[in-house]
C-alpha positions as CSV (number, residue, x, y, z in Angstrom):
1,X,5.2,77.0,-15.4
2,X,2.8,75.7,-18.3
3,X,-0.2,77.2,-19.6
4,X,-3.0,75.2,-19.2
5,X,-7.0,75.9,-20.4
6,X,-9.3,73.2,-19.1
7,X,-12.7,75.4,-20.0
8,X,-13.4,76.4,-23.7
9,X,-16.1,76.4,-26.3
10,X,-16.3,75.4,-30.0
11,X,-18.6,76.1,-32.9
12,X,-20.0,73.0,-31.7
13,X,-21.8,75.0,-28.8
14,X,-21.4,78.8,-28.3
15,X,-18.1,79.6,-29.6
16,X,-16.8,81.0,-32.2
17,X,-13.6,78.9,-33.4
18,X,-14.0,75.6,-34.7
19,X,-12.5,72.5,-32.8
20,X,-9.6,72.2,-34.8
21,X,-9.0,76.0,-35.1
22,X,-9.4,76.2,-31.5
23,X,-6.4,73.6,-31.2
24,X,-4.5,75.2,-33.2
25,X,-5.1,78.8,-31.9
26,X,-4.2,77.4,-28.6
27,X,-0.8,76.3,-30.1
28,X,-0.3,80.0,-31.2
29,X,-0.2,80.6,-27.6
30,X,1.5,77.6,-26.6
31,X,-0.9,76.6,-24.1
32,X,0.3,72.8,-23.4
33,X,-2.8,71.4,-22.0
34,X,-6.1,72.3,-23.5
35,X,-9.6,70.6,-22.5
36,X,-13.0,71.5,-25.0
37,X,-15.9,71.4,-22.4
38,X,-19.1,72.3,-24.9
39,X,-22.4,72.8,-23.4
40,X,-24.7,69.5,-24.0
41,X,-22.6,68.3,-26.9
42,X,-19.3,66.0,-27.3
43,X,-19.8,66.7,-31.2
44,X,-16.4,68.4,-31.2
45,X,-14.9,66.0,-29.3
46,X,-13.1,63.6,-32.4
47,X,-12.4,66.7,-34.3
48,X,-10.8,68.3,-31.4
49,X,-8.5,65.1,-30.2
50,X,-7.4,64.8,-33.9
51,X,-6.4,68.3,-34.3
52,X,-4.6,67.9,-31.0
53,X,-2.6,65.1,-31.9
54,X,-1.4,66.7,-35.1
55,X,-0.1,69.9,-33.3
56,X,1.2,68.2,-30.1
57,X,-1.3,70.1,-27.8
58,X,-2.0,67.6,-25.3
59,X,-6.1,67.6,-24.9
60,X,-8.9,66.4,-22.7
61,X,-12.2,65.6,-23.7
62,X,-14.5,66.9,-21.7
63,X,-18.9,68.9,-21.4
64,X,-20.6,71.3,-19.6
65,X,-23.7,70.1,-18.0
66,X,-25.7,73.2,-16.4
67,X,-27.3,72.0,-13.6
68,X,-30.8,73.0,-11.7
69,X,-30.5,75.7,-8.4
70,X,-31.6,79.0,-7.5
71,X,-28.1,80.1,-8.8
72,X,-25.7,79.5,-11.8
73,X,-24.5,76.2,-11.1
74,X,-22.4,74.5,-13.8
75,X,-20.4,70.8,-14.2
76,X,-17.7,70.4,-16.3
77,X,-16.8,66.9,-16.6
78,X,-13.1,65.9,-17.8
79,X,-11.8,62.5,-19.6
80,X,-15.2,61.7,-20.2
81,X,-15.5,58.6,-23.5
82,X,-18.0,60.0,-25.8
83,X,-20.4,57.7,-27.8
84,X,-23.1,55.7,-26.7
85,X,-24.4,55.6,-23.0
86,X,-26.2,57.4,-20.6
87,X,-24.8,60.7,-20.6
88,X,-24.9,60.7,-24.6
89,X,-28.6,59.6,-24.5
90,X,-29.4,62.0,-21.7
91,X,-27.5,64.7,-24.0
92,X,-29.9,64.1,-26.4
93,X,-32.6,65.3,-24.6
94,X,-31.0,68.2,-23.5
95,X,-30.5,68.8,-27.1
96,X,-34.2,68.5,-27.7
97,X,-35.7,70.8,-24.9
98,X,-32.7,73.3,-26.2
99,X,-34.7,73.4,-29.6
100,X,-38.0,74.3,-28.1
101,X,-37.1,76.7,-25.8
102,X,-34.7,78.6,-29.2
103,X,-38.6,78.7,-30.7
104,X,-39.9,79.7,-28.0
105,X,-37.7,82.9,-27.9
106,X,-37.6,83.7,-31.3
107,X,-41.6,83.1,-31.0
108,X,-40.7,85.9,-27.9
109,X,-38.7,88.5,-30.3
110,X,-41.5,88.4,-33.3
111,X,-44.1,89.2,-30.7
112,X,-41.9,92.1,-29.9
113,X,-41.6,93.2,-33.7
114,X,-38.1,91.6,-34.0
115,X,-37.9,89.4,-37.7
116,X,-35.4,86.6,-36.0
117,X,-36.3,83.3,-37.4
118,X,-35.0,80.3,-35.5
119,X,-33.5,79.1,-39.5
120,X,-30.9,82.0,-39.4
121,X,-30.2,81.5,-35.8
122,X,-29.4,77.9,-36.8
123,X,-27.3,79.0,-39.8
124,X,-25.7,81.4,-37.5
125,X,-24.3,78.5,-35.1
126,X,-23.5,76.1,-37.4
127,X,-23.3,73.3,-35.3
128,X,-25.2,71.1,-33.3
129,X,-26.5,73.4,-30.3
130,X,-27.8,76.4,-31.0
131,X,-27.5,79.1,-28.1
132,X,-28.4,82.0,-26.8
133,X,-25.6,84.3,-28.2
134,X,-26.3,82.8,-31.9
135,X,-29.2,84.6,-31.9
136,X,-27.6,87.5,-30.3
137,X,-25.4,87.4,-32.7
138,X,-28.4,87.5,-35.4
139,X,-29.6,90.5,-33.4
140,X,-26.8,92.4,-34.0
141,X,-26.4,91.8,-37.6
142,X,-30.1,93.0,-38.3
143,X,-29.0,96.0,-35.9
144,X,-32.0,95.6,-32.8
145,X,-28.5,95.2,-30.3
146,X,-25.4,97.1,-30.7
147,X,-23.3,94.5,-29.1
148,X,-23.6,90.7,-27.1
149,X,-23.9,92.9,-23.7
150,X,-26.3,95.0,-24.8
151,X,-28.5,92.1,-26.7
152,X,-28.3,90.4,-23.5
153,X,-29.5,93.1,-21.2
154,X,-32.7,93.9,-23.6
155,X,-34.1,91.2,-24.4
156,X,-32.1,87.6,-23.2
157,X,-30.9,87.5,-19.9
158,X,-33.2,86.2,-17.5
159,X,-36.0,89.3,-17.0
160,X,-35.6,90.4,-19.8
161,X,-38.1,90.5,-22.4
162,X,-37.8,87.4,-24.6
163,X,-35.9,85.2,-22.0
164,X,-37.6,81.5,-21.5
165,X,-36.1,79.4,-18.7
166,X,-33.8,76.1,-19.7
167,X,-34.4,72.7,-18.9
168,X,-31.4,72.0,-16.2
169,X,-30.4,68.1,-14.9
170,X,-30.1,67.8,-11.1
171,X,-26.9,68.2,-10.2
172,X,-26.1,64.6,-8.8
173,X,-27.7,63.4,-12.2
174,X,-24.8,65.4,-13.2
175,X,-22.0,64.6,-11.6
176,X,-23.6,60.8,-12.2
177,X,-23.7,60.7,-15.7
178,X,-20.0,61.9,-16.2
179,X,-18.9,59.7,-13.4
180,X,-20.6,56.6,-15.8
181,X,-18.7,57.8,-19.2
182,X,-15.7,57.4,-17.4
183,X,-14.8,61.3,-16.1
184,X,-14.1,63.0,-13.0
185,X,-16.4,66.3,-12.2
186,X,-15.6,69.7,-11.8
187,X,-17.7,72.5,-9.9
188,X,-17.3,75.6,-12.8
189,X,-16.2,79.0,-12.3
190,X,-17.9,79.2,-8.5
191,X,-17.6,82.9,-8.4
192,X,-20.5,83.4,-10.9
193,X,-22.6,81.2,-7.7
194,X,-23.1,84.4,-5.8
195,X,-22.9,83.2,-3.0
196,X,-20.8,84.0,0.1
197,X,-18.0,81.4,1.9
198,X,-20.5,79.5,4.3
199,X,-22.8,78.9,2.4
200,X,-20.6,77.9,-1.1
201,X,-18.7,75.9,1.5
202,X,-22.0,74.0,2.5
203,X,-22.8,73.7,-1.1
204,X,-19.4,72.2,-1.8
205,X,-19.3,69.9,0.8
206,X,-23.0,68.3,-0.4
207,X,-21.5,68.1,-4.1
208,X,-18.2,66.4,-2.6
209,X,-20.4,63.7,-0.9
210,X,-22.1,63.2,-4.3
211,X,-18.9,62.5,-6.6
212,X,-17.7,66.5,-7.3
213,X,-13.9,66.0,-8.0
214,X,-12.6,69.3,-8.2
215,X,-12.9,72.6,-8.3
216,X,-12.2,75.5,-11.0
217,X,-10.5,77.8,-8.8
218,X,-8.7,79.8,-12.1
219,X,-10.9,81.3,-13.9
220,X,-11.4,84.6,-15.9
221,X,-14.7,85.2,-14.4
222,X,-12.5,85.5,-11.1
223,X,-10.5,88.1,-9.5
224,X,-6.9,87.5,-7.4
225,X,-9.0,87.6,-3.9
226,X,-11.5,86.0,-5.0
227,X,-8.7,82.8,-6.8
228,X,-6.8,82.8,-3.1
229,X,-10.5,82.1,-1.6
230,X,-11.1,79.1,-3.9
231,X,-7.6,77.5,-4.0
232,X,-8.2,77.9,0.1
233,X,-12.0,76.4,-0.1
234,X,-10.5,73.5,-2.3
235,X,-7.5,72.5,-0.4
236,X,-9.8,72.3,3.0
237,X,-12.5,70.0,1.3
238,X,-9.7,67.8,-0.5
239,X,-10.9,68.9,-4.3
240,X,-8.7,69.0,-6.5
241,X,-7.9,72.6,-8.3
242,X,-8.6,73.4,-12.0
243,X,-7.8,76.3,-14.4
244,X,-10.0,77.5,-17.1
245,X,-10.8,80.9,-19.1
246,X,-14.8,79.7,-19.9
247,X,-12.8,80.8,-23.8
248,X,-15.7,81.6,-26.1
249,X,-13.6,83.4,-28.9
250,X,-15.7,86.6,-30.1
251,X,-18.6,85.8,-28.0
252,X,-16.3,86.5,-24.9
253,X,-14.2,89.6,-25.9
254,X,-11.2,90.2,-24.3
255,X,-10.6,86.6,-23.4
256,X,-7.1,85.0,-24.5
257,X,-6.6,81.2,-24.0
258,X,-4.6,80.0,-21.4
259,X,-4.0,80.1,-17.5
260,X,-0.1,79.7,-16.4
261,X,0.1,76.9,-13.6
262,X,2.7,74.8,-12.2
263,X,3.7,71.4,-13.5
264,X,2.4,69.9,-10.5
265,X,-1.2,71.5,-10.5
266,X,-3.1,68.8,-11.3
267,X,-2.5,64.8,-11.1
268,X,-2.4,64.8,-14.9
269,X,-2.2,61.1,-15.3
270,X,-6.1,60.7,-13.7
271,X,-7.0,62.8,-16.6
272,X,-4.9,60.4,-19.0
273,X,-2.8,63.7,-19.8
274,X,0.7,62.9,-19.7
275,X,3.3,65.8,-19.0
Protein backbone atom coordinates (compact mmCIF):
# COMPACT_ATOMS: atom_id res chain seq x y z
CA UNK A 1 0.00 0.00 0.00
CA UNK A 2 1.04 3.78 -0.85
CA UNK A 3 -0.56 6.92 0.16
CA UNK A 4 -1.66 8.81 -2.54
CA UNK A 5 -3.57 12.54 -2.56
CA UNK A 6 -4.69 13.49 -6.09
CA UNK A 7 -7.05 16.52 -4.75
CA UNK A 8 -5.54 19.49 -2.68
CA UNK A 9 -5.42 23.22 -2.56
CA UNK A 10 -2.70 25.82 -2.19
CA UNK A 11 -2.43 29.49 -1.17
CA UNK A 12 -2.73 29.87 -4.83
CA UNK A 13 -6.59 29.20 -4.50
CA UNK A 14 -8.37 28.49 -1.14
CA UNK A 15 -5.92 26.79 0.91
CA UNK A 16 -4.01 27.50 3.46
CA UNK A 17 -0.33 26.03 2.86
CA UNK A 18 1.75 27.31 0.25
CA UNK A 19 2.74 24.95 -2.76
CA UNK A 20 6.00 24.14 -1.56
CA UNK A 21 4.89 23.82 2.09
CA UNK A 22 2.12 21.69 0.89
CA UNK A 23 4.91 19.29 -0.68
CA UNK A 24 6.71 19.13 1.92
CA UNK A 25 3.80 18.66 4.57
CA UNK A 26 2.94 15.83 2.39
CA UNK A 27 6.33 14.33 2.89
CA UNK A 28 5.77 14.61 6.70
CA UNK A 29 3.15 12.07 6.03
CA UNK A 30 4.91 10.21 3.44
CA UNK A 31 2.22 10.42 0.95
CA UNK A 32 4.19 9.18 -2.28
CA UNK A 33 2.01 10.54 -4.88
CA UNK A 34 0.55 14.02 -4.47
CA UNK A 35 -1.47 16.02 -7.29
CA UNK A 36 -2.24 20.23 -6.59
CA UNK A 37 -5.67 20.61 -8.36
CA UNK A 38 -6.35 24.62 -7.56
CA UNK A 39 -9.52 26.10 -8.50
CA UNK A 40 -9.16 28.36 -11.88
CA UNK A 41 -5.36 28.75 -11.41
CA UNK A 42 -2.13 26.61 -12.38
CA UNK A 43 -0.10 29.53 -10.54
CA UNK A 44 1.16 26.89 -8.07
CA UNK A 45 1.91 24.64 -10.47
CA UNK A 46 6.08 25.42 -11.08
CA UNK A 47 6.35 26.11 -7.43
CA UNK A 48 4.73 22.87 -6.59
CA UNK A 49 6.74 20.54 -9.21
CA UNK A 50 10.01 22.11 -7.93
CA UNK A 51 9.31 21.53 -4.37
CA UNK A 52 8.42 18.05 -5.37
CA UNK A 53 11.47 17.25 -7.02
CA UNK A 54 13.57 18.38 -4.11
CA UNK A 55 11.78 16.18 -1.60
CA UNK A 56 11.18 13.13 -3.86
CA UNK A 57 7.32 13.34 -3.60
CA UNK A 58 6.36 12.34 -6.93
CA UNK A 59 3.56 15.11 -8.24
CA UNK A 60 0.96 15.71 -10.78
CA UNK A 61 0.05 18.93 -12.07
CA UNK A 62 -3.31 19.26 -12.20
CA UNK A 63 -6.97 22.30 -11.77
CA UNK A 64 -10.32 22.27 -10.65
CA UNK A 65 -12.75 23.55 -13.15
CA UNK A 66 -16.40 23.95 -11.56
CA UNK A 67 -18.71 23.28 -14.00
CA UNK A 68 -22.48 24.65 -14.67
CA UNK A 69 -25.69 22.14 -13.40
CA UNK A 70 -28.39 22.27 -10.99
CA UNK A 71 -25.87 20.47 -8.67
CA UNK A 72 -22.20 20.69 -7.46
CA UNK A 73 -20.50 19.44 -10.41
CA UNK A 74 -16.62 19.69 -10.33
CA UNK A 75 -13.57 18.53 -12.93
CA UNK A 76 -10.36 17.95 -11.87
CA UNK A 77 -8.05 17.61 -14.62
CA UNK A 78 -4.58 15.64 -14.06
CA UNK A 79 -1.12 15.97 -16.14
CA UNK A 80 -2.40 18.98 -17.65
CA UNK A 81 0.94 21.50 -19.35
CA UNK A 82 0.37 24.82 -17.89
CA UNK A 83 1.25 27.98 -19.95
CA UNK A 84 -0.25 29.36 -22.89
CA UNK A 85 -3.46 27.84 -24.58
CA UNK A 86 -6.87 27.58 -24.35
CA UNK A 87 -7.53 26.45 -20.97
CA UNK A 88 -4.92 29.18 -19.58
CA UNK A 89 -6.76 31.85 -21.71
CA UNK A 90 -10.12 30.54 -20.65
CA UNK A 91 -8.70 30.57 -16.99
CA UNK A 92 -8.31 33.98 -17.33
CA UNK A 93 -11.64 34.77 -17.63
CA UNK A 94 -12.72 32.78 -14.96
CA UNK A 95 -10.23 34.80 -13.06
CA UNK A 96 -12.00 37.88 -14.09
CA UNK A 97 -15.72 37.14 -13.40
CA UNK A 98 -14.19 35.68 -9.96
CA UNK A 99 -13.14 39.45 -9.21
CA UNK A 100 -16.55 40.90 -9.83
CA UNK A 101 -18.55 38.58 -8.22
CA UNK A 102 -15.77 38.95 -4.64
CA UNK A 103 -17.16 42.88 -5.15
CA UNK A 104 -20.22 42.06 -5.50
CA UNK A 105 -20.36 40.22 -2.07
CA UNK A 106 -18.35 42.43 -0.18
CA UNK A 107 -20.69 45.22 -1.89
CA UNK A 108 -23.49 42.36 -0.22
CA UNK A 109 -21.80 42.39 3.51
CA UNK A 110 -21.47 46.51 3.67
CA UNK A 111 -25.10 46.66 2.82
CA UNK A 112 -25.59 44.41 5.71
CA UNK A 113 -23.46 46.70 8.10
CA UNK A 114 -20.38 44.36 7.74
CA UNK A 115 -16.87 46.68 7.17
CA UNK A 116 -15.28 43.79 4.66
CA UNK A 117 -13.37 45.49 1.95
CA UNK A 118 -12.55 43.37 -1.03
CA UNK A 119 -8.43 44.93 -0.32
CA UNK A 120 -8.29 42.82 3.00
CA UNK A 121 -9.94 39.92 1.45
CA UNK A 122 -7.28 40.09 -1.19
CA UNK A 123 -4.47 40.46 1.39
CA UNK A 124 -6.03 37.69 3.25
CA UNK A 125 -5.55 35.13 0.11
CA UNK A 126 -2.45 36.19 -0.94
CA UNK A 127 -2.44 34.68 -4.18
CA UNK A 128 -3.92 34.85 -7.37
CA UNK A 129 -7.81 33.76 -6.72
CA UNK A 130 -9.41 35.05 -4.15
CA UNK A 131 -12.31 32.85 -2.61
CA UNK A 132 -15.05 32.53 -0.71
CA UNK A 133 -13.38 31.36 2.58
CA UNK A 134 -10.72 34.34 2.37
CA UNK A 135 -13.34 36.48 3.15
CA UNK A 136 -14.68 34.07 5.66
CA UNK A 137 -11.72 34.11 7.03
CA UNK A 138 -11.77 38.13 7.19
CA UNK A 139 -15.17 37.56 8.90
CA UNK A 140 -13.93 35.84 11.58
CA UNK A 141 -11.00 37.93 12.42
CA UNK A 142 -13.34 41.11 12.70
CA UNK A 143 -15.60 38.63 14.87
CA UNK A 144 -19.26 38.78 12.55
CA UNK A 145 -18.58 34.60 12.28
CA UNK A 146 -17.30 32.47 15.03
CA UNK A 147 -15.97 29.94 12.62
CA UNK A 148 -15.80 28.92 8.47
CA UNK A 149 -19.14 26.79 9.16
CA UNK A 150 -20.84 29.29 10.81
CA UNK A 151 -19.63 32.29 8.32
CA UNK A 152 -20.86 29.99 5.64
CA UNK A 153 -24.29 29.39 6.95
CA UNK A 154 -25.04 33.29 7.68
CA UNK A 155 -24.12 34.93 5.09
CA UNK A 156 -22.13 32.76 2.05
CA UNK A 157 -23.56 29.63 1.13
CA UNK A 158 -25.95 29.91 -1.49
CA UNK A 159 -29.35 31.51 0.32
CA UNK A 160 -27.78 33.04 2.39
CA UNK A 161 -27.55 36.67 2.71
CA UNK A 162 -24.54 37.93 0.75
CA UNK A 163 -24.12 34.90 -1.54
CA UNK A 164 -23.87 35.93 -5.57
CA UNK A 165 -23.89 33.08 -7.99
CA UNK A 166 -20.40 32.10 -9.99
CA UNK A 167 -19.75 32.11 -13.49
CA UNK A 168 -19.40 28.12 -14.22
CA UNK A 169 -18.00 26.59 -17.86
CA UNK A 170 -20.15 23.80 -19.43
CA UNK A 171 -19.02 20.88 -18.48
CA UNK A 172 -17.85 19.43 -21.97
CA UNK A 173 -16.04 22.98 -22.30
CA UNK A 174 -14.49 21.33 -19.43
CA UNK A 175 -13.51 18.22 -19.87
CA UNK A 176 -12.43 19.97 -23.53
CA UNK A 177 -10.05 22.36 -22.39
CA UNK A 178 -8.09 19.91 -20.11
CA UNK A 179 -8.25 17.21 -22.82
CA UNK A 180 -6.32 20.26 -25.24
CA UNK A 181 -3.49 21.02 -22.41
CA UNK A 182 -2.66 17.56 -22.58
CA UNK A 183 -4.72 15.95 -19.34
CA UNK A 184 -7.08 13.35 -18.63
CA UNK A 185 -10.45 14.44 -16.63
CA UNK A 186 -11.75 13.42 -13.54
CA UNK A 187 -15.54 13.70 -12.19
CA UNK A 188 -14.77 15.19 -8.31
CA UNK A 189 -15.93 13.96 -5.12
CA UNK A 190 -19.50 12.65 -6.78
CA UNK A 191 -21.09 12.27 -3.44
CA UNK A 192 -21.34 16.06 -2.84
CA UNK A 193 -23.75 15.57 -6.52
CA UNK A 194 -26.73 14.62 -4.43
CA UNK A 195 -27.95 12.58 -6.51
CA UNK A 196 -29.07 9.00 -6.23
CA UNK A 197 -27.40 5.75 -8.47
CA UNK A 198 -29.70 6.10 -11.65
CA UNK A 199 -29.55 9.12 -12.13
CA UNK A 200 -25.47 9.81 -11.24
CA UNK A 201 -25.15 6.68 -13.41
CA UNK A 202 -26.96 8.53 -16.42
CA UNK A 203 -24.92 11.56 -15.63
CA UNK A 204 -21.71 9.54 -15.75
CA UNK A 205 -22.40 7.86 -18.71
CA UNK A 206 -23.16 11.37 -20.73
CA UNK A 207 -19.71 12.80 -19.23
CA UNK A 208 -17.96 9.40 -20.42
CA UNK A 209 -19.24 9.98 -23.98
CA UNK A 210 -17.81 13.52 -23.69
CA UNK A 211 -13.99 12.67 -22.63
CA UNK A 212 -14.50 12.10 -18.52
CA UNK A 213 -11.62 9.74 -17.64
CA UNK A 214 -12.14 8.81 -14.24
CA UNK A 215 -13.72 8.99 -11.42
CA UNK A 216 -12.79 10.13 -7.63
CA UNK A 217 -14.24 7.42 -5.90
CA UNK A 218 -11.86 8.12 -2.42
CA UNK A 219 -12.69 10.97 -1.12
CA UNK A 220 -13.06 12.57 2.46
CA UNK A 221 -16.38 13.99 1.55
CA UNK A 222 -17.33 10.10 1.27
CA UNK A 223 -18.32 7.47 3.61
CA UNK A 224 -17.29 3.45 3.26
CA UNK A 225 -20.87 2.68 1.59
CA UNK A 226 -20.98 5.37 -0.18
CA UNK A 227 -16.67 4.59 -1.61
CA UNK A 228 -17.96 0.66 -2.39
CA UNK A 229 -20.88 2.44 -4.56
CA UNK A 230 -18.45 4.56 -6.60
CA UNK A 231 -15.50 2.00 -7.03
CA UNK A 232 -18.80 -0.25 -8.27
CA UNK A 233 -20.25 2.77 -10.61
CA UNK A 234 -16.63 3.18 -12.07
CA UNK A 235 -15.63 -0.24 -12.76
CA UNK A 236 -19.13 -0.85 -14.77
CA UNK A 237 -18.65 2.46 -16.96
CA UNK A 238 -14.80 1.53 -17.53
CA UNK A 239 -13.48 5.01 -15.56
CA UNK A 240 -10.78 4.78 -14.06
CA UNK A 241 -10.70 5.30 -9.98
CA UNK A 242 -8.98 8.20 -8.12
CA UNK A 243 -8.18 9.10 -4.53
CA UNK A 244 -8.33 12.52 -3.08
CA UNK A 245 -8.98 14.34 0.40
CA UNK A 246 -10.33 17.84 -1.48
CA UNK A 247 -7.00 18.95 1.42
CA UNK A 248 -7.63 22.66 2.20
CA UNK A 249 -5.33 22.87 5.30
CA UNK A 250 -7.21 25.16 8.04
CA UNK A 251 -10.01 25.96 5.73
CA UNK A 252 -10.91 22.13 5.99
CA UNK A 253 -10.34 21.12 9.68
CA UNK A 254 -9.89 17.85 10.44
CA UNK A 255 -8.52 16.89 7.11
CA UNK A 256 -5.00 15.05 7.03
CA UNK A 257 -3.31 14.43 3.59
CA UNK A 258 -3.26 11.29 2.10
CA UNK A 259 -5.57 8.20 0.96
CA UNK A 260 -3.78 4.61 1.26
CA UNK A 261 -4.23 2.65 -2.08
CA UNK A 262 -2.63 -0.14 -3.70
CA UNK A 263 0.33 0.07 -6.11
CA UNK A 264 -1.74 -0.88 -8.84
CA UNK A 265 -4.66 1.78 -8.34
CA UNK A 266 -4.08 3.75 -11.03
CA UNK A 267 -2.11 3.36 -14.49
CA UNK A 268 0.49 5.81 -13.15
CA UNK A 269 2.47 6.04 -16.30
CA UNK A 270 -0.73 7.92 -18.31
CA UNK A 271 -0.31 10.41 -15.60
CA UNK A 272 3.56 10.51 -16.39
CA UNK A 273 3.99 9.36 -12.59
CA UNK A 274 6.38 6.71 -12.40
CA UNK A 275 6.24 4.24 -9.31
Amino acid sequence: MILVDLHTHSTCSDGTLKPETLVRAAKARKVAVLGLTDHDTTEGVPEFLAACRHTGVRGLAGIELSAEAPYTLHILGYNITPGNGPLERRLETLREHRKDRNAAICRRLRELGLDVALEEVGAEAGGEVIARPHIARVLIRKGYAQDMAGAFRAYLADGAAAYVPRVRLPVEECISLIRQSGGVSVLAHPGQMGLGEPTLKAVLKELKEMGLWGLECLSSHHRYEEIYQYLKLAASLGLYTTAGTDFHGWNRPGVQLGIPVGEDFLPWARLQVPL
